[in-house]
Steps between C-alpha positions, in 0.01 A plus 500: 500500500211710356214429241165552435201318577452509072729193486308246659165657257734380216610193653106431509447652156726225331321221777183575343605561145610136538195362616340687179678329283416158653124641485558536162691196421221313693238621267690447185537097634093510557391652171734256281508216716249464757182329429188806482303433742319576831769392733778697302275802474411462846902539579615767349234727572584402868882542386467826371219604751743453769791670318262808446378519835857439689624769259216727651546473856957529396372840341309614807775454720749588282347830455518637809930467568708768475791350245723780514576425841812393598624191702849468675640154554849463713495865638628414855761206373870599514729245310840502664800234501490306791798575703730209599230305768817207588895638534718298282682234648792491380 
């Protein structure tokens, strides 16, 4: 079985488009309900500070792989009935 490193980019993609929408869902909850001041402030900006720089350092790494490159799982494996291991007894 053959595919290409691409998959587990996507797999990632949708990971992080999911925290996104938590990010944004979290910010929506502060502005309507959270009470303005220092503390809340204080979080998000540490919230999205951390989002922006983890998102950074995923670019940088990401950057540098080769996605078109292909991965083989199960290349050796040979799936075969078992022959008859006890005689019947009959």
């Amino acid at each position: 079985m053959t595919f290409s490193l691409s998959v587990f980019l996507y797999i990632y993609l949708f990971l992080a488009g999911s925290i996104f929408l938590f990010f944004l869902a979290n910010l929506y909850n502060l502005a309507r309900y959270g009470v303005l001041n220092f503390h809340t402030l204080l979080v998000s900006f540490i919230f999205i500070a951390g989002i922006v720089i983890i998102g950074y350092f995923t670019y940088q790494h990401l950057n540098q792989v080769n996605w078109q490159q292909t991965i083989t799982i199960f290349k050796g494996f040979k799936f075969e009935k078992p022959s008859d291991i006890l005689p019947f007894t009959h």
